[in-house]
C-alpha positions as CSV (number, residue, x, y, z in Angstrom):
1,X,15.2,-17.3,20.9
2,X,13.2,-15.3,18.4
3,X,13.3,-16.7,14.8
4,X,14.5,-13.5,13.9
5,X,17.0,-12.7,16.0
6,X,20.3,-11.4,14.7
7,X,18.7,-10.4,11.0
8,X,19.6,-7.0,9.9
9,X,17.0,-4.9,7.8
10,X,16.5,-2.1,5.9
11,X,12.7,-1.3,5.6
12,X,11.9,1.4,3.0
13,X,8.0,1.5,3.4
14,X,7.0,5.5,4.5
15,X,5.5,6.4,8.0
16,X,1.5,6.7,7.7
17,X,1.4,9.2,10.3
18,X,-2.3,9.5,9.7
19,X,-3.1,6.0,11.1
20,X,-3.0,4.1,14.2
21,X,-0.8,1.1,14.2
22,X,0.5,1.9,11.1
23,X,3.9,0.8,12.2
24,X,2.6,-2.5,13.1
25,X,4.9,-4.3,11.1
26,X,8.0,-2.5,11.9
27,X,6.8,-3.5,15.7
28,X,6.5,-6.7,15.1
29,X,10.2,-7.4,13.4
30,X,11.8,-5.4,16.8
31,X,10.5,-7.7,19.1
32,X,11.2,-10.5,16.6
33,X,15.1,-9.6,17.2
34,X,15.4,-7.8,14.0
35,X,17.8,-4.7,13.6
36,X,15.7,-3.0,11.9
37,X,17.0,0.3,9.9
38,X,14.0,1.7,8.9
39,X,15.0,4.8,5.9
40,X,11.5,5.9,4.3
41,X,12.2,6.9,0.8
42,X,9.4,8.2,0.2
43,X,6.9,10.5,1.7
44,X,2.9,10.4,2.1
45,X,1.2,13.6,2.5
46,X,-2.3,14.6,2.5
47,X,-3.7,16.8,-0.3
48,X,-4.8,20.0,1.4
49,X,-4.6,23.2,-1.3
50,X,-7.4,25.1,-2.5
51,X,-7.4,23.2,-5.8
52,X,-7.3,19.8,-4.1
53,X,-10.1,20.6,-2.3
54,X,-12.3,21.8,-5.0
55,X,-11.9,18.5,-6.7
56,X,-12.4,16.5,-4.1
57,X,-15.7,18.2,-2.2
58,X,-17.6,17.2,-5.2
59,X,-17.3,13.9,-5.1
60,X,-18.1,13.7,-1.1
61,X,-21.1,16.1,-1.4
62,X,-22.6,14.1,-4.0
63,X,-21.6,11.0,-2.5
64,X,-25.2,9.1,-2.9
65,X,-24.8,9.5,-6.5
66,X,-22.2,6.4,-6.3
67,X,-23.4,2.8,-5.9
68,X,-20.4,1.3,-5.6
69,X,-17.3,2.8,-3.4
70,X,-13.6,1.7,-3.9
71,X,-10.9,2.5,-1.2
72,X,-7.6,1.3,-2.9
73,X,-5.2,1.9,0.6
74,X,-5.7,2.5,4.4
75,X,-4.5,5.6,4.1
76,X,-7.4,6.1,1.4
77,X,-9.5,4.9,3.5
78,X,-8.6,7.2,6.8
79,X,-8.5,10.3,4.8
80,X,-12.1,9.8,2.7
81,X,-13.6,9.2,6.2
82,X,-12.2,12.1,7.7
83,X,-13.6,14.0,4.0
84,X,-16.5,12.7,5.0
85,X,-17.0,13.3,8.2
86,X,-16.7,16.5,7.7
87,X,-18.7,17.2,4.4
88,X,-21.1,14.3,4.4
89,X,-24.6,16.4,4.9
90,X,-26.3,12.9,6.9
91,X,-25.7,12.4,10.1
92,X,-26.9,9.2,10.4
93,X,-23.8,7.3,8.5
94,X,-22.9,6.5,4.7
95,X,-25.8,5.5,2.0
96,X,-27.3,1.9,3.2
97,X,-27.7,0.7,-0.3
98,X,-24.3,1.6,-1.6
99,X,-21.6,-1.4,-2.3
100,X,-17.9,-0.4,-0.5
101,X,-15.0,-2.2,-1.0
102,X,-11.2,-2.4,0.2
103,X,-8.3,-3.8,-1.3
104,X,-7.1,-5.4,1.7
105,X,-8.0,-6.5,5.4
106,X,-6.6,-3.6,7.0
107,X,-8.5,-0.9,4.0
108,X,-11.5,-2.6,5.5
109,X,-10.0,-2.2,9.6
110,X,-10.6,1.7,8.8
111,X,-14.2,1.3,7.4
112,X,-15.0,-0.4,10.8
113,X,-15.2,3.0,12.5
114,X,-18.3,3.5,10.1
115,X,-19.8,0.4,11.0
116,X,-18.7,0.3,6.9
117,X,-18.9,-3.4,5.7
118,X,-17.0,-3.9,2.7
119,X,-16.0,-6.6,0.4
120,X,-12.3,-7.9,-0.3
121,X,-10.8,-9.9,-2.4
122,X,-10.6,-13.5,-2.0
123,X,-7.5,-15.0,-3.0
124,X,-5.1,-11.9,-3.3
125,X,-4.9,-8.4,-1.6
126,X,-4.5,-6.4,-4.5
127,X,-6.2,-4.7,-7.6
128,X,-6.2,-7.7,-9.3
129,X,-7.8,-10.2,-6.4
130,X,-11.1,-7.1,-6.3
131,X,-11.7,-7.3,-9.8
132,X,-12.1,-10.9,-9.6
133,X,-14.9,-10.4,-7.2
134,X,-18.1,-11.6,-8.7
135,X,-20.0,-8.6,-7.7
136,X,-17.5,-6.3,-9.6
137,X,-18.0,-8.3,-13.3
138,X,-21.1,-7.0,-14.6
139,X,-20.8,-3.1,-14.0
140,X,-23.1,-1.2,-17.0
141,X,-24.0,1.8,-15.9
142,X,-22.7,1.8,-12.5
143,X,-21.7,4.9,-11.2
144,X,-18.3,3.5,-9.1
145,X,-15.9,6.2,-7.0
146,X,-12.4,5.4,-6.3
147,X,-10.8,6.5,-3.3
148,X,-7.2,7.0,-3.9
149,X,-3.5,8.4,-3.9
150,X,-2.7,10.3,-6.8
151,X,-0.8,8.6,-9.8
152,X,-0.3,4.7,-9.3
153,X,-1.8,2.0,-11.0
154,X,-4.8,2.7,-13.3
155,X,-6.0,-1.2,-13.4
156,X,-8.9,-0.6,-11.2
157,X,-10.2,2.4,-13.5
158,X,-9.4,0.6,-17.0
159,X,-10.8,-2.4,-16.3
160,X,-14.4,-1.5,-14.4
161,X,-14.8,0.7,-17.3
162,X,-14.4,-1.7,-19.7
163,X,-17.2,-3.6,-17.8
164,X,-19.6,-0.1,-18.4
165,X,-19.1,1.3,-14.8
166,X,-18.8,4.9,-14.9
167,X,-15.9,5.4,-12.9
168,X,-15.0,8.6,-10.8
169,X,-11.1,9.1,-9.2
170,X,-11.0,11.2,-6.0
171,X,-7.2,11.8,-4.8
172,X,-6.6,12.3,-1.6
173,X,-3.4,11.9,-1.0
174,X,0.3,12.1,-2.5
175,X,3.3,9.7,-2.5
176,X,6.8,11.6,-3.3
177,X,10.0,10.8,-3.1
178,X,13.0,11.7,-0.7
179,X,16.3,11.7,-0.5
180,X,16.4,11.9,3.2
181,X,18.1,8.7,3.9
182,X,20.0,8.4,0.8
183,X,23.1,8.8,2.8
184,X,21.9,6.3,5.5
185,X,21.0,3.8,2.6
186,X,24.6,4.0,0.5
187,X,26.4,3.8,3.9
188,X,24.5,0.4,4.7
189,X,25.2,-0.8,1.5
190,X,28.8,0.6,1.7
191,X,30.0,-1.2,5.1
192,X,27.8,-4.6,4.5
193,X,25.6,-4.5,7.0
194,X,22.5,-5.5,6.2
195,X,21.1,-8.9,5.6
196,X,17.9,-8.0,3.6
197,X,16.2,-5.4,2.0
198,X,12.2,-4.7,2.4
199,X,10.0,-3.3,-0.1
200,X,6.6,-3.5,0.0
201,X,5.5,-2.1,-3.7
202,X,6.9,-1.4,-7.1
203,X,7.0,2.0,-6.5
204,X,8.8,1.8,-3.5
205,X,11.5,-0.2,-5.5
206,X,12.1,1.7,-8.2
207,X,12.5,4.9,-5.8
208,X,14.9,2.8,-3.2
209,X,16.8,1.9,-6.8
210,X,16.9,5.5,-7.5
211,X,18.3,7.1,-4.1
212,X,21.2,4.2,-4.6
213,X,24.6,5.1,-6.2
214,X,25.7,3.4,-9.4
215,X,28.8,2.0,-7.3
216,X,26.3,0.5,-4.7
217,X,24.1,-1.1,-7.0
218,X,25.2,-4.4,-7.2
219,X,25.7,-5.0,-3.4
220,X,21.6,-3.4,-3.4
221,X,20.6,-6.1,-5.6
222,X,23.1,-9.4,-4.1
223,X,20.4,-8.7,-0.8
224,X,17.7,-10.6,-0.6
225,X,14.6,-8.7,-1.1
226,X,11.3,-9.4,0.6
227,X,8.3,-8.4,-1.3
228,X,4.3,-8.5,-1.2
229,X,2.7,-10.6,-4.4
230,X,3.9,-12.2,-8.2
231,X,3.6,-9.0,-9.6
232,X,6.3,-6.7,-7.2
233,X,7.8,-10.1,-7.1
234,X,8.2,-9.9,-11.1
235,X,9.6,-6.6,-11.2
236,X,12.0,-7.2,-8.7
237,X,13.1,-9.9,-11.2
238,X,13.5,-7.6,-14.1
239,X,15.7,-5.5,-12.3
240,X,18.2,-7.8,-11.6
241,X,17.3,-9.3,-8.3
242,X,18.4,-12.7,-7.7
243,X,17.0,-13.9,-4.3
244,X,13.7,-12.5,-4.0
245,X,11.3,-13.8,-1.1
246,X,7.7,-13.2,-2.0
247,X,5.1,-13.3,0.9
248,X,1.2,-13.9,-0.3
249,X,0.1,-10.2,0.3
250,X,1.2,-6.7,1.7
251,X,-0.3,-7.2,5.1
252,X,2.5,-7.7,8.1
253,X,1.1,-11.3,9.1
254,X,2.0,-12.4,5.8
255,X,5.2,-10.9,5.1
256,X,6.4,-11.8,8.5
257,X,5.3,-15.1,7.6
258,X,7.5,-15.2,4.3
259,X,10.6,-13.6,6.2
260,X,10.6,-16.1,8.9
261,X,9.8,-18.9,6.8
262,X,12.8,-17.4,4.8
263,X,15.2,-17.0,7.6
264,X,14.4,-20.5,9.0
265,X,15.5,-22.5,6.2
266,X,18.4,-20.3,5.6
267,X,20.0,-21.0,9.1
């Protein structure tokens, strides 16, 4: 019998349509026996008008000017390659002598199809674990480009610049909000039947908290909540969860880890 087997979760996490095995983890709690209701409340769509694409082709056509390369996501990743392949005046691949870098082990699975080497963090798969990389501490003068979505967390820009990088943003991509399984959601919460809820950022959270009804609340936040990292893990805190699992990173080996590890000791 599956370790899972019987647990009923909603997943909030958007489709990536963009990327191959982006549903990996969603996979991997089916077979695991989990009912999984998966209600995306939010959306990821590639940036695509004329005015998006004036601000980005300058930073792919002058993309030698930049020694060091940042790709915050895998969807980052997948769309500044596809930029790039299509922009990029060298055949021959990216700049040899430039520095990439991902923010997690699947970032850097999309830079494979550029033979693209890049550096992650150590300890933790997040903003935080790169900036701890020795190679990112002594920037001055640097000319650094970050691949990214737009908005989100600005700890990446603050912080490189306060070690004299030079520091470029080029968004690719957008995250909104949807109220497309709202109804799904409340209904869930309404009958009882789910057994855990799944986040897997602090966006994500305070947009699932959003597309709840006041009178739903409270059952929302008596679910255990699984969640990547101490700082989604913190938030979650602050906003009145109670039982909050938190797995090591984002990356389905290790939340699947955390849930089953979770699951086990509660049966």
């Amino acid at each position: 019998m599956s370790n899972l087997t019987g647990l009923r979760a909603l997943l909030v996490r958007p489709e990536q349509p963009l990327i191959q095995g982006s549903s990996t983890f969603a996979n991997v709690l089916i077979s695991d026996g989990v009912r999984l209701h998966h209600c995306p409340v939010m959306n990821i769509s590639p940036l695509v008008g004329t005015l998006d694409t004036d601000k980005i082709k300058p930073h792919i056509l002058g993309f030698s000017r930049y020694g060091r390369v940042i790709f915050v996501s895998r969807t980052a990743a997948s769309l500044a390659l596809d930029w790039l392949d299509r922009y990029w005046p060298v055949p021959d691949g990216l700049p040899i002598g430039t520095r990439y870098y991902a923010v997690g082990k699947s970032t850097a699975a999309e830079l494979e199809a550029w033979n693209v080497k890049a550096e992650l963090p150590v300890e933790f798969s997040n903003s935080e674990g790169l900036l701890a990389l020795p190679s990112l501490q002594n920037l001055m003068g640097e000319h650094v480009l970050i691949f990214s979505g737009v908005g989100g967390r600005q700890l990446l820009t603050e912080q490189l610049s306060c070690r004299g990088a030079v520091v470029s943003q080029c968004e690719l991509y957008r995250r909104e909000s949807t109220a497309e399984f709202s109804q799904e959601i409340n209904q869930l919460l309404l009958s009882g039947e789910l057994d855990l809820v799944i986040v897997h950022s602090g966006e994500l959270l305070s947009t699932l908290i959003s597309v709840v009804q006041k009178e739903r609340q409270h059952a929302l936040r008596q679910l255990p909540l699984l969640v990547p990292g101490e700082r989604v893990c913190g938030l979650a805190r602050d906003t009145g969860f109670k039982n909050v699992i938190c797995a090591d990173t984002a990356l389905p080996e290790d939340m699947v880890s955390a849930l089953r590890g979770w699951y086990s000791n509660k049966g």
